[in-house]
Backbone as XML, in Angstrom:
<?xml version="1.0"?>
<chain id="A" units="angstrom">
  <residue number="1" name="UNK">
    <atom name="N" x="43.894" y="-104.994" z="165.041"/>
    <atom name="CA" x="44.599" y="-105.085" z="163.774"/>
    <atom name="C" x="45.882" y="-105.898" z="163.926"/>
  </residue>
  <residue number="2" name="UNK">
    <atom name="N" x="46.725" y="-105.546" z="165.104"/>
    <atom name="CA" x="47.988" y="-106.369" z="165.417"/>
    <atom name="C" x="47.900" y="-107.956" z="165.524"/>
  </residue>
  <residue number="3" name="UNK">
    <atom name="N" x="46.577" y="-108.096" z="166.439"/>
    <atom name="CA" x="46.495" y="-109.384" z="166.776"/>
    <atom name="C" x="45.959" y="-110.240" z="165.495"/>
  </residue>
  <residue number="4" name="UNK">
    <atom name="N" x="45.180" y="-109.863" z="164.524"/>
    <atom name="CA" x="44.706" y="-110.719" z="163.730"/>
    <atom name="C" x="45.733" y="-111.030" z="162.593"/>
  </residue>
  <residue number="5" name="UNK">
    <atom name="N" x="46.958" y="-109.487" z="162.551"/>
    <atom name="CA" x="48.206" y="-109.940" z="161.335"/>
    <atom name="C" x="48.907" y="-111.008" z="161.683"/>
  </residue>
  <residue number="6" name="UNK">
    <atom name="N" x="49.637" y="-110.976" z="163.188"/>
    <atom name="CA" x="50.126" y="-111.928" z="163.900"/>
    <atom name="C" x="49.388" y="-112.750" z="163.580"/>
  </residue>
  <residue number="7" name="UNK">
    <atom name="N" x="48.127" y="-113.563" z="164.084"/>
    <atom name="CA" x="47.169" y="-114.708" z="163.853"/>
    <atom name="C" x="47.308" y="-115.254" z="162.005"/>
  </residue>
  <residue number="8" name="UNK">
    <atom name="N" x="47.101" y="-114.456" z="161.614"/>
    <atom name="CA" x="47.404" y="-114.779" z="160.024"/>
    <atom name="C" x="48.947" y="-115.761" z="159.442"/>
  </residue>
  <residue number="9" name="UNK">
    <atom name="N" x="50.011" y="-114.775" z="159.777"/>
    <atom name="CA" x="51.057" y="-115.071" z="159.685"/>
    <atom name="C" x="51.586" y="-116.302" z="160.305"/>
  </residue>
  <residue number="10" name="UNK">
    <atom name="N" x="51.118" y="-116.562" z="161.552"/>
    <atom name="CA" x="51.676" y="-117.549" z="162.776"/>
    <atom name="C" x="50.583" y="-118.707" z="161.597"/>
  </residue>
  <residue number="11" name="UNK">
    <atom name="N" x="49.243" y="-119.053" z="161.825"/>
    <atom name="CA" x="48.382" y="-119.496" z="161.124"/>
    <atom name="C" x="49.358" y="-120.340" z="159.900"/>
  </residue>
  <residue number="12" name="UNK">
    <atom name="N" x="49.963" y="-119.732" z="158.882"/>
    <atom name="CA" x="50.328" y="-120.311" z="157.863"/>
    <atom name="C" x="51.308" y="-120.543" z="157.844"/>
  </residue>
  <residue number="13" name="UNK">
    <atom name="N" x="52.031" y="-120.526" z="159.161"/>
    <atom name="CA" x="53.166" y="-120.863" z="159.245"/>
    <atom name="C" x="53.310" y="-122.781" z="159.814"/>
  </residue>
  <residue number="14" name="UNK">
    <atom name="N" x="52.616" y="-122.513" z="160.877"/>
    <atom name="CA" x="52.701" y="-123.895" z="161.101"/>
    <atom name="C" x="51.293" y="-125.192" z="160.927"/>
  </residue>
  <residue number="15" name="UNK">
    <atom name="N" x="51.520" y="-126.291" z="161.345"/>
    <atom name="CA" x="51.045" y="-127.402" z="161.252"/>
    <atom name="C" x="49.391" y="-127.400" z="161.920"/>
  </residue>
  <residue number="16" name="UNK">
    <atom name="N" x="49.534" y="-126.763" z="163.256"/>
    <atom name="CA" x="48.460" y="-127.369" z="163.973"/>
    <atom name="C" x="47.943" y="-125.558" z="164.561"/>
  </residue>
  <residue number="17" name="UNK">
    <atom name="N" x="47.419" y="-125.535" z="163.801"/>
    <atom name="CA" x="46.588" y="-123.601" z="163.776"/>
    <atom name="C" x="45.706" y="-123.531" z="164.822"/>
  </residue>
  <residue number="18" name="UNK">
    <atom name="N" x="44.834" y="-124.976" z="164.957"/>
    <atom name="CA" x="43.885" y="-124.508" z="166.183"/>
    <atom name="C" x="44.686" y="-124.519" z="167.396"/>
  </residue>
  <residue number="19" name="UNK">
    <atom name="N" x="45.842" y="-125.006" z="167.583"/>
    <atom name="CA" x="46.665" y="-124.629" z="168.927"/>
    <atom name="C" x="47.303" y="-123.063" z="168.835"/>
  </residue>
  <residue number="20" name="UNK">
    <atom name="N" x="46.856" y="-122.279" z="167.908"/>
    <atom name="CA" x="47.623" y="-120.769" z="168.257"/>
    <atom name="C" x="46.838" y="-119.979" z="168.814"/>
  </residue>
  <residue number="21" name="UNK">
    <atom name="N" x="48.008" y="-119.685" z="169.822"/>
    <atom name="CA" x="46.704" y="-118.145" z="171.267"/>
    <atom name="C" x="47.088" y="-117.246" z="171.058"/>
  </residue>
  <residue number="22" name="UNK">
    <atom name="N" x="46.678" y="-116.236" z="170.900"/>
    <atom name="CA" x="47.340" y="-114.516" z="171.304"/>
    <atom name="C" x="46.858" y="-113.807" z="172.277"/>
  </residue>
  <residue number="23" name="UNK">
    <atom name="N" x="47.722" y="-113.752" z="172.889"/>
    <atom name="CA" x="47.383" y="-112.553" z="174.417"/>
    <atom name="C" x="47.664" y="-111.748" z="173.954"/>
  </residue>
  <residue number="24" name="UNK">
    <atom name="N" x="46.761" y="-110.413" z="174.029"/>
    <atom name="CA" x="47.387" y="-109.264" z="174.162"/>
    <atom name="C" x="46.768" y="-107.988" z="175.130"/>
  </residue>
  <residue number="25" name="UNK">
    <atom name="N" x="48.704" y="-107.400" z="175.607"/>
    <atom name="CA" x="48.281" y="-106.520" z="176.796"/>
    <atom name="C" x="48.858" y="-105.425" z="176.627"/>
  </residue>
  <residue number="26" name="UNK">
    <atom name="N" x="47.978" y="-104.312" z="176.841"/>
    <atom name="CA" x="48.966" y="-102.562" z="177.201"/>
    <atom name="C" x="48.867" y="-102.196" z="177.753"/>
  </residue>
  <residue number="27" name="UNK">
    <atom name="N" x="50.291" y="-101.629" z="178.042"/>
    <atom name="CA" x="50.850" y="-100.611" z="179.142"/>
    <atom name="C" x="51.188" y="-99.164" z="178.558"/>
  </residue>
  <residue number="28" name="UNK">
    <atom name="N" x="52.393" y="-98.921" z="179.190"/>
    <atom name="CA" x="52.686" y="-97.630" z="179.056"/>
    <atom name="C" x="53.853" y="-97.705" z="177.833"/>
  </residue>
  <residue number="29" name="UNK">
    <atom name="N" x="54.280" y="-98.868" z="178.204"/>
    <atom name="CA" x="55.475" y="-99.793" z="177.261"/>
    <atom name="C" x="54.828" y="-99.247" z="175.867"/>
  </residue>
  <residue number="30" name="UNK">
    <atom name="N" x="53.547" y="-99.403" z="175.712"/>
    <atom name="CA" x="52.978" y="-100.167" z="174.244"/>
    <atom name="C" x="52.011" y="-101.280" z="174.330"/>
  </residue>
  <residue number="31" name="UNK">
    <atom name="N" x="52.160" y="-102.469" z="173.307"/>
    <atom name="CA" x="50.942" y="-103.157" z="173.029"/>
    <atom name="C" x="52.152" y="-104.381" z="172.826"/>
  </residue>
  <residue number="32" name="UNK">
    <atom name="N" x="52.029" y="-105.340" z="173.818"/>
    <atom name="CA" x="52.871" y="-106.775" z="174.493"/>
    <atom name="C" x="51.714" y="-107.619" z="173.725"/>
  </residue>
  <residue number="33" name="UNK">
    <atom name="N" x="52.016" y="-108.566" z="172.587"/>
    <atom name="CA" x="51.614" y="-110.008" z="172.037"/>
    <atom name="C" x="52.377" y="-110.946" z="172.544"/>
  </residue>
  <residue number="34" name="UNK">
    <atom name="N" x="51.269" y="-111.844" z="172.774"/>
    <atom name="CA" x="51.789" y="-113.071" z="173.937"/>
    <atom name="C" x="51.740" y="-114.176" z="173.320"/>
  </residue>
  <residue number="35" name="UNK">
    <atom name="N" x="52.946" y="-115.126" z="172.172"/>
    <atom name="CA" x="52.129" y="-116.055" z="171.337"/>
    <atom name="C" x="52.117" y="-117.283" z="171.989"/>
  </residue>
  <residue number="36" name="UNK">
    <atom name="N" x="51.522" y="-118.268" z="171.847"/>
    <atom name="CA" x="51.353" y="-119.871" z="172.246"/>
    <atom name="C" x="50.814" y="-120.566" z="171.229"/>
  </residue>
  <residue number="37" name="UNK">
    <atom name="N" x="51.794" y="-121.358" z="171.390"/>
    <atom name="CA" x="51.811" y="-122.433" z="169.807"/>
    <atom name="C" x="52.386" y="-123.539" z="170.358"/>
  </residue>
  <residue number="38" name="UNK">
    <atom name="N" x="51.586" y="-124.802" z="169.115"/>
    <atom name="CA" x="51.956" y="-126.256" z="169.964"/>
    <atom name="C" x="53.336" y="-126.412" z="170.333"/>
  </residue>
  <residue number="39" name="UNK">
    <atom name="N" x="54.026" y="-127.242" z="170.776"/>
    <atom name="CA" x="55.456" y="-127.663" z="171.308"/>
    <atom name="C" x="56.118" y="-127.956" z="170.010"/>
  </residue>
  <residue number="40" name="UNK">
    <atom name="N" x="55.499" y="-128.663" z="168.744"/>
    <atom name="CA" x="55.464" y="-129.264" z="167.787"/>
    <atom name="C" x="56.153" y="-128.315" z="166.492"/>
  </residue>
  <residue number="41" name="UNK">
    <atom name="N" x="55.365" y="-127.263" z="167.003"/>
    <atom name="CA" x="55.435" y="-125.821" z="165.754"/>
    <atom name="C" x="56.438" y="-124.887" z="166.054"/>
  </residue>
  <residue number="42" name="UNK">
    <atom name="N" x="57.032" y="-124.931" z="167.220"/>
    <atom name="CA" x="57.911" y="-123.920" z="168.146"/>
    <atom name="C" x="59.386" y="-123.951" z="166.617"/>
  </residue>
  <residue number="43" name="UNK">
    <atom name="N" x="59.770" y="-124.748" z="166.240"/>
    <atom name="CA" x="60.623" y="-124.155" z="165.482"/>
    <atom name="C" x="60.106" y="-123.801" z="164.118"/>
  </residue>
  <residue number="44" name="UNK">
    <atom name="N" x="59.423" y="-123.448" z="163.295"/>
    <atom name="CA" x="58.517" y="-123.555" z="162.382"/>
    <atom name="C" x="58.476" y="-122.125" z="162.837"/>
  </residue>
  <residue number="45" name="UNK">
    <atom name="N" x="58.071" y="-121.517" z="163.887"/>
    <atom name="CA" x="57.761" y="-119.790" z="164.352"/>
    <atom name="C" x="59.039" y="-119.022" z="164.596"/>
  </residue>
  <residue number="46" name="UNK">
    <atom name="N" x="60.091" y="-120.185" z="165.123"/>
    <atom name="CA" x="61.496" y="-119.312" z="165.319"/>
    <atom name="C" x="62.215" y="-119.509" z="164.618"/>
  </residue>
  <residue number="47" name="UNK">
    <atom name="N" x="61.723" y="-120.379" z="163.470"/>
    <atom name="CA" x="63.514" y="-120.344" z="162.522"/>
    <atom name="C" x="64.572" y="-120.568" z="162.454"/>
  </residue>
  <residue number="48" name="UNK">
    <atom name="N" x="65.108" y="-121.177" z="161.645"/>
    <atom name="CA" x="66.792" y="-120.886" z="161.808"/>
    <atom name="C" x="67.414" y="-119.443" z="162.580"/>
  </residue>
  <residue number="49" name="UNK">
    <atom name="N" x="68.050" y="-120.027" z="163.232"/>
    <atom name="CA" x="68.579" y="-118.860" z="164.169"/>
    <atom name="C" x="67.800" y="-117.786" z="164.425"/>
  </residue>
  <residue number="50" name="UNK">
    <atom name="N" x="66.842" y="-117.927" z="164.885"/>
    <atom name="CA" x="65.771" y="-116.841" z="165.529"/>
    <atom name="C" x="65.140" y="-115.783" z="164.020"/>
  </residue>
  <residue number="51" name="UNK">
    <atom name="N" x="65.079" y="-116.621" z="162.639"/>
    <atom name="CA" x="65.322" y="-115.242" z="161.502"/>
    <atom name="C" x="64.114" y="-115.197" z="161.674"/>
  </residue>
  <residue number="52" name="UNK">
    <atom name="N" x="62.835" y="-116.517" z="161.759"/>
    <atom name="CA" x="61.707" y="-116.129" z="161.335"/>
    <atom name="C" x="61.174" y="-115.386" z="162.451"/>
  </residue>
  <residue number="53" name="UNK">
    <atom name="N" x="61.482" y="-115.270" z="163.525"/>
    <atom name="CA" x="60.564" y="-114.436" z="164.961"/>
    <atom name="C" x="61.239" y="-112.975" z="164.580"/>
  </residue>
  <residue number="54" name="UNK">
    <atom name="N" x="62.654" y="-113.081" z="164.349"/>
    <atom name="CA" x="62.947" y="-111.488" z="163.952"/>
    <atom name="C" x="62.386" y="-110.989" z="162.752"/>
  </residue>
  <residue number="55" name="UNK">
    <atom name="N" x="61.862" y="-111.692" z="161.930"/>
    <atom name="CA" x="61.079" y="-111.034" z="160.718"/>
    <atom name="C" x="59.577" y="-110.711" z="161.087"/>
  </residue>
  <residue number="56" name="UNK">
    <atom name="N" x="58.934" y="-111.725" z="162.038"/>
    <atom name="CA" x="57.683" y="-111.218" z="162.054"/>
    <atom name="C" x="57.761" y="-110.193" z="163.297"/>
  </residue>
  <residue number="57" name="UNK">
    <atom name="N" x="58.668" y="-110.277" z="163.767"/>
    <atom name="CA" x="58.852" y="-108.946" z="165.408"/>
    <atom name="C" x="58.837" y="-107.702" z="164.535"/>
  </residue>
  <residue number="58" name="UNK">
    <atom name="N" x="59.741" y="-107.477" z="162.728"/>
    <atom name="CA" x="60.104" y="-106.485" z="162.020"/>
    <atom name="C" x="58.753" y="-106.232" z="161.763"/>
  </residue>
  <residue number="59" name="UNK">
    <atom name="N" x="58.078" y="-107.132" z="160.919"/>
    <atom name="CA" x="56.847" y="-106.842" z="160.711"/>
    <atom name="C" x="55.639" y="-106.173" z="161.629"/>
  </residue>
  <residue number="60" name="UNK">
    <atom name="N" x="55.548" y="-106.865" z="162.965"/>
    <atom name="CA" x="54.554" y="-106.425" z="163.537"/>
    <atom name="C" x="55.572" y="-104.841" z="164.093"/>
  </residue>
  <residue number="61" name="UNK">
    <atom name="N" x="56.348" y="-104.217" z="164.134"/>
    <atom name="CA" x="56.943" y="-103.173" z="164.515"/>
    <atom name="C" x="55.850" y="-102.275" z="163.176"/>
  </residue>
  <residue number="62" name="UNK">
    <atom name="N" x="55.944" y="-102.826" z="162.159"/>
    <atom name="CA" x="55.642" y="-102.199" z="160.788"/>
    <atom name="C" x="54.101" y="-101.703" z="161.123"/>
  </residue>
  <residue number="63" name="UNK">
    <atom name="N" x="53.346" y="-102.630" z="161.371"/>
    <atom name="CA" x="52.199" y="-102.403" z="161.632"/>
    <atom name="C" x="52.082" y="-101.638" z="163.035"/>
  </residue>
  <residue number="64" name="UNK">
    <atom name="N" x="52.321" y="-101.881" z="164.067"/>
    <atom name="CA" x="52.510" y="-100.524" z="165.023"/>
    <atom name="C" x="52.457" y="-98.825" z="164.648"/>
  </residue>
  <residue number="65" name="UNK">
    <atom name="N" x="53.762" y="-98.862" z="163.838"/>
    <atom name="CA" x="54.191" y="-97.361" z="163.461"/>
    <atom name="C" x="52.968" y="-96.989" z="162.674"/>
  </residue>
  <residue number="66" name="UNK">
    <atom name="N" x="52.185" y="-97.870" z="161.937"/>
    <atom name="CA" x="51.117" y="-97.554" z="161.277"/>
    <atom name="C" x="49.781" y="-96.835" z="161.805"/>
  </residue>
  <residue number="67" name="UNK">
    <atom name="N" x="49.754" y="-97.643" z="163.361"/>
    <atom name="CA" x="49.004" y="-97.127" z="164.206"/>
    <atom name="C" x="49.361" y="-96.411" z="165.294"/>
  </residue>
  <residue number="68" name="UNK">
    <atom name="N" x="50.449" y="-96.161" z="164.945"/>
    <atom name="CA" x="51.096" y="-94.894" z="166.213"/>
    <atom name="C" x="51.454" y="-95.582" z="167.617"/>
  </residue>
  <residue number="69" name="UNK">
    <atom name="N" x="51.741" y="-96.899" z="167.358"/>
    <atom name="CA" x="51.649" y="-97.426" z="168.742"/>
    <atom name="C" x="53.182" y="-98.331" z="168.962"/>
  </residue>
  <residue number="70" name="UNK">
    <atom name="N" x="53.581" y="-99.242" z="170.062"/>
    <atom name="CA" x="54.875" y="-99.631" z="169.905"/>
    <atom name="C" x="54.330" y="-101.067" z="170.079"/>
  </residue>
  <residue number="71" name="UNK">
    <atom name="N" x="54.619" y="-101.915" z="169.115"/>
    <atom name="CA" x="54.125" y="-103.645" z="169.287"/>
    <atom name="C" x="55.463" y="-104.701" z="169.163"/>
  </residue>
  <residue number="72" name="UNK">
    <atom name="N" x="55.681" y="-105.298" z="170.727"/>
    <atom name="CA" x="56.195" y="-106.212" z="170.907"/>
    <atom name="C" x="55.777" y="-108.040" z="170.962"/>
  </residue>
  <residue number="73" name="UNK">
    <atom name="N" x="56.635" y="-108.748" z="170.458"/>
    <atom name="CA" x="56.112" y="-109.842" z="170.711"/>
    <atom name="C" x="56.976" y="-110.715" z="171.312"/>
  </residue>
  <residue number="74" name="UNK">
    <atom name="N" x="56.085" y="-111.683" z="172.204"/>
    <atom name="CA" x="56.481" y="-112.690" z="173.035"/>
    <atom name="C" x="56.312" y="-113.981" z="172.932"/>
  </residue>
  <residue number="75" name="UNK">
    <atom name="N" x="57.201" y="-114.929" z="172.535"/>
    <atom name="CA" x="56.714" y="-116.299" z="172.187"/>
    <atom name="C" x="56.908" y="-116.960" z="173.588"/>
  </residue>
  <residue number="76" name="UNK">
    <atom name="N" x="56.024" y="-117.735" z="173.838"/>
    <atom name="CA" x="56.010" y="-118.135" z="174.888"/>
    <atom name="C" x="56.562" y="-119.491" z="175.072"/>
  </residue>
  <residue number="77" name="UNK">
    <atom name="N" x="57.383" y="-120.177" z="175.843"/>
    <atom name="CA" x="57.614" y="-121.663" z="175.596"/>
    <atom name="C" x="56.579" y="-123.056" z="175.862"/>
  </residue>
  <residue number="78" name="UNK">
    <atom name="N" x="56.447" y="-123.830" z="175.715"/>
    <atom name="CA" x="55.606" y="-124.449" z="175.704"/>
    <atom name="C" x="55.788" y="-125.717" z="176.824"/>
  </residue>
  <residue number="79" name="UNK">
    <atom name="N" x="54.764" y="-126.015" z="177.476"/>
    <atom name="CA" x="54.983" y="-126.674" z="179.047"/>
    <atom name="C" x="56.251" y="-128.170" z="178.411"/>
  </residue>
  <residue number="80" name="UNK">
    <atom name="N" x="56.705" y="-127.510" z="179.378"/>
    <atom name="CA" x="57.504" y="-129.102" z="179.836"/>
    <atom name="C" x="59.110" y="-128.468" z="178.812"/>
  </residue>
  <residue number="81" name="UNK">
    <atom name="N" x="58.817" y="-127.295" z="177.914"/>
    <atom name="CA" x="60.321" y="-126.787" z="177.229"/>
    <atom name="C" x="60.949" y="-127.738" z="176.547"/>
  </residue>
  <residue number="82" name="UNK">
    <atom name="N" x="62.547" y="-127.536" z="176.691"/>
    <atom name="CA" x="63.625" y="-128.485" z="176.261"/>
    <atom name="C" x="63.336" y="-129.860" z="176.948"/>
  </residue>
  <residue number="83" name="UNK">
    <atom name="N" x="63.537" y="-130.461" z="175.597"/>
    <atom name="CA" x="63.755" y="-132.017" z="176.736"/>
    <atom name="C" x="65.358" y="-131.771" z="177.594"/>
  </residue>
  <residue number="84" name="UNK">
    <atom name="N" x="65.076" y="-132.271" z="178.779"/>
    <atom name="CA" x="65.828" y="-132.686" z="179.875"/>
    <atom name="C" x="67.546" y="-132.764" z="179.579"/>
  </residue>
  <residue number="85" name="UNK">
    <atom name="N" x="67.714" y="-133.808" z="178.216"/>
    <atom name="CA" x="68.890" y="-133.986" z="177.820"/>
    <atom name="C" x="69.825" y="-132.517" z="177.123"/>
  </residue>
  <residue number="86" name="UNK">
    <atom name="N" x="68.493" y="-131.721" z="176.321"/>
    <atom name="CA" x="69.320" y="-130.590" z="175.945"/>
    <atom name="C" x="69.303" y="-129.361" z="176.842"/>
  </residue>
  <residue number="87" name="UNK">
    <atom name="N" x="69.204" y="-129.777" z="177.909"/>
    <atom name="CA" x="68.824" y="-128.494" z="179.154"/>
    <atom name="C" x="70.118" y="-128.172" z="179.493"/>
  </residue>
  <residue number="88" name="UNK">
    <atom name="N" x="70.969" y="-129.085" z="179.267"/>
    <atom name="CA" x="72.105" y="-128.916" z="180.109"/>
    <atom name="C" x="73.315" y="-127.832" z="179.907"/>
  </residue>
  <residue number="89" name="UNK">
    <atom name="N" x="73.201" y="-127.258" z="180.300"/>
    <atom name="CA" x="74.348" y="-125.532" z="180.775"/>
    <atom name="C" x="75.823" y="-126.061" z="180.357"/>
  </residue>
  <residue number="90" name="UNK">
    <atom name="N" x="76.507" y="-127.168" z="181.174"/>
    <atom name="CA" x="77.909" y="-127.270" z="180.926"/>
    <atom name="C" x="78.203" y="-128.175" z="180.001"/>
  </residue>
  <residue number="91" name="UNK">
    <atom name="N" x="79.360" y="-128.033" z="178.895"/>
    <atom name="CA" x="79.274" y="-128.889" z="178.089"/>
    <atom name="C" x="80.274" y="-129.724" z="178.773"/>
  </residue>
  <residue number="92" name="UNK">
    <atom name="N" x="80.131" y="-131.440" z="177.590"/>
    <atom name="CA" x="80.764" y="-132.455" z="178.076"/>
    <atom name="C" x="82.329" y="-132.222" z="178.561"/>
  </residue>
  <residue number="93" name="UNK">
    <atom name="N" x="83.028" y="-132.974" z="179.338"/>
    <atom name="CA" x="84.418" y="-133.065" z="178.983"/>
    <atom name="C" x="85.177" y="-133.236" z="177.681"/>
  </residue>
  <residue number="94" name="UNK">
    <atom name="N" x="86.317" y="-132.301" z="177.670"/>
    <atom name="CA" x="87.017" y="-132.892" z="176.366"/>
    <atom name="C" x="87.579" y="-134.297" z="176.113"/>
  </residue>
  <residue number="95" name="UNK">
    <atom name="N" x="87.411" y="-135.036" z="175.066"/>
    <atom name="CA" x="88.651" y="-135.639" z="175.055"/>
    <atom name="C" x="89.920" y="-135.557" z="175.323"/>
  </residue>
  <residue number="96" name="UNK">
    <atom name="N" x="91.142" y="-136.137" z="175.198"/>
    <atom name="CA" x="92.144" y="-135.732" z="175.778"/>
    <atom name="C" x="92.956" y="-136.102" z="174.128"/>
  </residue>
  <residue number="97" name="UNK">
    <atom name="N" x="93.145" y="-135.191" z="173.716"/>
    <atom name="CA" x="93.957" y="-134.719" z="172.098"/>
    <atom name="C" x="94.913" y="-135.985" z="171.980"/>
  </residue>
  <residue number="98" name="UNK">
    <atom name="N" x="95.642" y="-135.982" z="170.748"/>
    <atom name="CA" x="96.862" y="-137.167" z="171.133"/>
    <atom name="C" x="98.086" y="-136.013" z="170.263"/>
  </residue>
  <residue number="99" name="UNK">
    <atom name="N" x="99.304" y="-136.398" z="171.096"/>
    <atom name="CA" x="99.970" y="-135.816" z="170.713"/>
    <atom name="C" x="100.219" y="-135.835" z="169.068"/>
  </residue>
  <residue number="100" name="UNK">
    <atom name="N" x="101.374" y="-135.100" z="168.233"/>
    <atom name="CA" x="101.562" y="-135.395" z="166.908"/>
    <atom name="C" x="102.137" y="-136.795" z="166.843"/>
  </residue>
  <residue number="101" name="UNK">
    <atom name="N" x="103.171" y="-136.847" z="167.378"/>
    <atom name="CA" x="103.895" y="-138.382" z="167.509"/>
    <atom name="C" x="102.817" y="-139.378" z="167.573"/>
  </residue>
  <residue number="102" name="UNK">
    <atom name="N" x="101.705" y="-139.341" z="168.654"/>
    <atom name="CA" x="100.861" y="-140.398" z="168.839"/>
    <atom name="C" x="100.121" y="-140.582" z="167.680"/>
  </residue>
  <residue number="103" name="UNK">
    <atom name="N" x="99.593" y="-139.609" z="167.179"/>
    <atom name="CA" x="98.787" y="-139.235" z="166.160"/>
    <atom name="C" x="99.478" y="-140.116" z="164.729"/>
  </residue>
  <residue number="104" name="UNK">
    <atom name="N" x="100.947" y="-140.095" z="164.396"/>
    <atom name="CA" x="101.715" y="-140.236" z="163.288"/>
    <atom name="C" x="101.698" y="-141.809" z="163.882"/>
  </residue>
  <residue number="105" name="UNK">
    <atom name="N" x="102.011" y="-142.244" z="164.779"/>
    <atom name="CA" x="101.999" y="-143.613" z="164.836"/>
    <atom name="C" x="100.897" y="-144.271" z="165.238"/>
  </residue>
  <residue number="106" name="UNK">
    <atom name="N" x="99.775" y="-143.851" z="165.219"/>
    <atom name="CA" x="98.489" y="-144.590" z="164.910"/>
    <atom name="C" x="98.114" y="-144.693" z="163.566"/>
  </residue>
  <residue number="107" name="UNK">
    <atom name="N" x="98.549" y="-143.632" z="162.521"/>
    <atom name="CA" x="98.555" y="-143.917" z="161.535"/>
    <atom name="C" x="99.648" y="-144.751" z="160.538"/>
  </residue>
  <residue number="108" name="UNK">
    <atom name="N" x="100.448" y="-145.561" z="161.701"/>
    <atom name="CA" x="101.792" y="-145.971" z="161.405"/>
    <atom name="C" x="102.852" y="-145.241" z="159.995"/>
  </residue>
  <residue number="109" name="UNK">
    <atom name="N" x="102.721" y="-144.017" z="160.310"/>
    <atom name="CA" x="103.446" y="-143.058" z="159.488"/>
    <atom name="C" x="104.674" y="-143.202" z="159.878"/>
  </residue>
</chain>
């Protein structure tokens, strides 16, 4: 039941449907959904600021409690991730500010 709501939802969400997988595994945890979706669709499933994965994580919680069970989901990243350029951890150097004075006489104020 979990896996086919997920499949539905993910499905009409993005572009390229025959690339969506669902793993799913239980433990003692509960019932772990494993999603995989093209590289293409990855923001299309997460949303602005993570809203759409936290709405369907709310949802599939919904359907769990229904079946007495605890359902998590896992989006998985897609080979090869961030490109290279946005990988990077430290941000650039600052510029170096200009004082007010400098500032007033570049604008020859």
């Amino acid at each position: 039941m979990d896996t086919q709501f997920l499949d539905y939802i993910v499905k009409g969400l993005v572009d390229n449907p025959s690339d969506v997988k669902i793993k799913r595994t239980v433990d003692e945890m509960g019932v772990l959904l494993t999603l995989d979706v093209n590289a293409a669709d990855m923001g299309k499933v997460i949303g602005r600021m993570g809203n759409t994965a936290k709405a369907i994580r709310t949802l599939l919680r919904v359907v769990g409690m229904k079946n007495n069970s605890r359902v998590n989901l896992k989006i998985s990243e897609p080979e090869g991730g961030l490109k290279p350029e946005m990988r990077t951890t430290a941000s650039p150097e600052p510029k170096a500010s200009k004082t007010v004075d400098e500032a007033m006489a570049s604008l020859g104020l």
